[in-house]
C-alpha positions as CSV (number, residue, x, y, z in Angstrom):
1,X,-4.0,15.6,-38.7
2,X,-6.5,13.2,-40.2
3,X,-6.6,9.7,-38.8
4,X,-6.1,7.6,-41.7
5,X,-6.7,3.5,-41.6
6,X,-2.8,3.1,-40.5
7,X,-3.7,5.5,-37.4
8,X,-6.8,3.4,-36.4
9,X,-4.5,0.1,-36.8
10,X,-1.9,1.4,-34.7
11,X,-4.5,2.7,-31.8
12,X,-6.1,-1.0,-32.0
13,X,-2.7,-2.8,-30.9
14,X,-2.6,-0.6,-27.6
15,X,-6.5,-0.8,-27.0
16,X,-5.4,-3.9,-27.0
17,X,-3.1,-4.1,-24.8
18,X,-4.9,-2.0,-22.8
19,X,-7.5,-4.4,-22.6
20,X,-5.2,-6.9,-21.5
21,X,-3.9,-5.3,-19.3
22,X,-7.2,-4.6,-17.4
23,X,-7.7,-8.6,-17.7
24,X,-4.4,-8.6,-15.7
25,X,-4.7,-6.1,-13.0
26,X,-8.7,-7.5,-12.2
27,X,-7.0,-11.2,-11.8
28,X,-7.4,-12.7,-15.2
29,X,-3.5,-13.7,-16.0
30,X,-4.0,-16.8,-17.8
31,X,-6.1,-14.6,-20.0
32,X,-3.9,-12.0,-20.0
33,X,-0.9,-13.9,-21.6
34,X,-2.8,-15.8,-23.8
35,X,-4.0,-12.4,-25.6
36,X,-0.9,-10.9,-24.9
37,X,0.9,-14.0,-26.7
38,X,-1.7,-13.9,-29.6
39,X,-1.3,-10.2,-29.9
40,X,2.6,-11.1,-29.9
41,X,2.0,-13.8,-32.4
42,X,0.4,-10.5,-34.7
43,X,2.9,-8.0,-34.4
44,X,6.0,-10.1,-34.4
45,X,9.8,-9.4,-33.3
46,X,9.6,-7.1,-36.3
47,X,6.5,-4.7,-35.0
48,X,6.6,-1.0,-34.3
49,X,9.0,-0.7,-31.4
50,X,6.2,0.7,-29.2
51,X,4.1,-1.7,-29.3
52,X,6.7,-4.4,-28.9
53,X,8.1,-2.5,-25.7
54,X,4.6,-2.0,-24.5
55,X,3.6,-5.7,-24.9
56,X,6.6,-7.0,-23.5
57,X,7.0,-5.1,-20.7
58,X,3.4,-6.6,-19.5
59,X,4.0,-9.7,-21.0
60,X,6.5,-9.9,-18.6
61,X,4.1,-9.6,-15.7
62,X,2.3,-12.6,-16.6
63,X,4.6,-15.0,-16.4
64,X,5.1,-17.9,-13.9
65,X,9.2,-18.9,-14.7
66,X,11.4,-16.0,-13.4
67,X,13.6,-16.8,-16.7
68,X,10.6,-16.0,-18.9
69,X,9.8,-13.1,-17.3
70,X,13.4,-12.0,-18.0
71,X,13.1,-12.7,-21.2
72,X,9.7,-10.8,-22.1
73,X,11.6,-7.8,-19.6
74,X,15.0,-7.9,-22.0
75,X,12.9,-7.6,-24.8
76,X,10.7,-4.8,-23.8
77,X,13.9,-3.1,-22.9
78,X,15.9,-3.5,-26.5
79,X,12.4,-2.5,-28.1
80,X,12.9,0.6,-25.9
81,X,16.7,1.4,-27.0
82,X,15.6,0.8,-30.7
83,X,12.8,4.0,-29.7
84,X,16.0,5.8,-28.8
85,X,17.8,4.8,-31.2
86,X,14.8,6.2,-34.1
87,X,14.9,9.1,-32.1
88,X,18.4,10.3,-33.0
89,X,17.6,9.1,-36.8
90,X,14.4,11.3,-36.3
91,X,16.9,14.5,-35.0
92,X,18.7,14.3,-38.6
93,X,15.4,14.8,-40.1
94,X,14.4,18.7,-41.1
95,X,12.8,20.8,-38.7
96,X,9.4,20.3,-40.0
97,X,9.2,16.7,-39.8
98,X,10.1,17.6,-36.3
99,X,7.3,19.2,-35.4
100,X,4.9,16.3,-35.9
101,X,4.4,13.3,-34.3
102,X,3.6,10.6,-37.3
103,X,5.2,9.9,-40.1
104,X,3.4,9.7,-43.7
105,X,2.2,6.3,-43.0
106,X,0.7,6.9,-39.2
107,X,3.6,5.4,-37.4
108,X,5.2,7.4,-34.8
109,X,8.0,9.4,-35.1
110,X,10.9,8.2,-32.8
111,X,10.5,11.5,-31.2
112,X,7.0,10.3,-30.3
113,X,7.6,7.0,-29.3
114,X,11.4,8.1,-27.3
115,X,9.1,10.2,-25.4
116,X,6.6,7.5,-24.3
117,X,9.2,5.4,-23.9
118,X,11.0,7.6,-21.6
119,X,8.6,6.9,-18.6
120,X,9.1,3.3,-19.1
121,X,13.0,3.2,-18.8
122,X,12.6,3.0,-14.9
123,X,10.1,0.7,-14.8
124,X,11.9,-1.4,-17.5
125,X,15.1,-1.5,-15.0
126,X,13.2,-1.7,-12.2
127,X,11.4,-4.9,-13.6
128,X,15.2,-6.3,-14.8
129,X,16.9,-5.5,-11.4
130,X,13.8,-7.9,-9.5
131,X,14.3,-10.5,-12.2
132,X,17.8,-10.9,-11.6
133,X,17.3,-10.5,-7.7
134,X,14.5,-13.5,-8.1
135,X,17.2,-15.5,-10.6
136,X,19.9,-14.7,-7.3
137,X,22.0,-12.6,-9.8
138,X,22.4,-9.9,-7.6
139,X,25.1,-8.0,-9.3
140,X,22.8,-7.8,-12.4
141,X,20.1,-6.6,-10.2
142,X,22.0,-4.1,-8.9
143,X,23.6,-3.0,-11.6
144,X,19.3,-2.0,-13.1
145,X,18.2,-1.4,-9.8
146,X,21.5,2.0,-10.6
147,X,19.8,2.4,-13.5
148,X,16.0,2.5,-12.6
149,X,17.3,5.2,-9.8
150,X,19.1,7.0,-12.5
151,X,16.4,7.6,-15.2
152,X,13.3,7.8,-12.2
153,X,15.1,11.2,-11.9
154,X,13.1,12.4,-14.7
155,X,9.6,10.8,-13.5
156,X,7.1,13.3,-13.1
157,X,5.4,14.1,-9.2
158,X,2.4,12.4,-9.8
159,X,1.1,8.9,-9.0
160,X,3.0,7.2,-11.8
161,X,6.3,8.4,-11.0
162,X,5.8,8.1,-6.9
163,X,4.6,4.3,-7.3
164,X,8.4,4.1,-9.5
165,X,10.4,5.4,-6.8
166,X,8.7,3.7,-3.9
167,X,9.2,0.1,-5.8
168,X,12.9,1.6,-6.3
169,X,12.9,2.2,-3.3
170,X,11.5,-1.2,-2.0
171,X,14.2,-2.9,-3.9
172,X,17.1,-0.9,-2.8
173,X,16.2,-2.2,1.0
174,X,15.7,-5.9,0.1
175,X,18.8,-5.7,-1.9
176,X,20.7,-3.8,1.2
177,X,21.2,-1.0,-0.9
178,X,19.6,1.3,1.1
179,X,21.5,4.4,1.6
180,X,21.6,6.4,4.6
181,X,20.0,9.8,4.9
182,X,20.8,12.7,2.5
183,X,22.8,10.7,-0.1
184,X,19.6,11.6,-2.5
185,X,17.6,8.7,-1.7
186,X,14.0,9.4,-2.1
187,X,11.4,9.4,1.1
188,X,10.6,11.5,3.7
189,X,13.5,12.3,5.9
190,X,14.6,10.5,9.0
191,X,13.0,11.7,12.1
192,X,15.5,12.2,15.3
193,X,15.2,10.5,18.6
């Protein structure tokens, strides 16, 4: 497929949050949020779902109020139910517009964007479920924390999906959720006495 100008505009907004990101993660969170908000400011509550999801979702990671990082998190997670929601629209499509990824314009598909939004799911309850726990809403973080367990099942065995389940995991115990030995919770297994 060609990369038309709508291609190159869409691969600029995560660059950019990519970018951002790296700001983040190498100590730079003022900066951070200020180019996350400005990049915010761009896109809008009415931007690809993606990109909203994405920015959110670190947005969220940036912020000093517990309620405002609650706030970015919700969002990132009803950007990411809108991705499954395009996603069943996208099914009732014919087969060959199926089969690729973009639409005419350069957007992607819901198919594309469900699946990289899939990965985030347990991260995006996992975030919500330590939100709540900081906010002292413990049945609300409880209630996500069941829901980041639930979709990590599909997480791939690599670095990604091992980081998921260990902050799951984390959670569970400082929540007192912690399940006892073979009732599928993740880890190696107890060693006897």
């Amino acid at each position: 497929m060609a990369e038309g100008p709508e291609q190159t505009a869409l691969d600029e907004v995560m660059t950019r949050i990519g970018q951002s990101v790296i700001l983040h993660h190498a100590g730079d969170r003022e900066e951070a949020r200020h180019r996350f908000l400005a990049l915010w400011a761009e896109i809008g509550e009415h931007g690809e779902a993606l990109h909203r999801c994405t920015l959110a979702h670190y947005l969220a990671d940036t912020q000093d109020d517990p309620s405002d990082e609650l706030a970015w998190d919700l969002r990132a997670l009803t950007a990411a139910e809108e991705l499954s929601d395009d996603r069943l629209d996208e099914d009732r499509l014919d087969d060959d517009r199926l089969d690729d990824d973009r639409l005419d314009d350069g957007r992607p598909t819901g198919r594309a964007g469900a699946v990289a939004v899939r990965a985030l799911y347990p991260s995006l309850h996992l975030n919500l479920a330590a939100d709540y726990a900081k906010l002292g809403r413990s049945g609300a973080a409880r209630s996500h924390l069941r829901r980041a367990r639930g979709a990590a099942e599909t997480l791939a065995e690599d670095r990604y999906g091992d980081g998921v389940r260990a902050a799951i995991s984390r959670l569970e115990l400082s929540l007192g959720e912690g399940g006892t030995p073979g009732e599928g919770r993740w880890g190696p297994p107890r060693q006897r006495p």
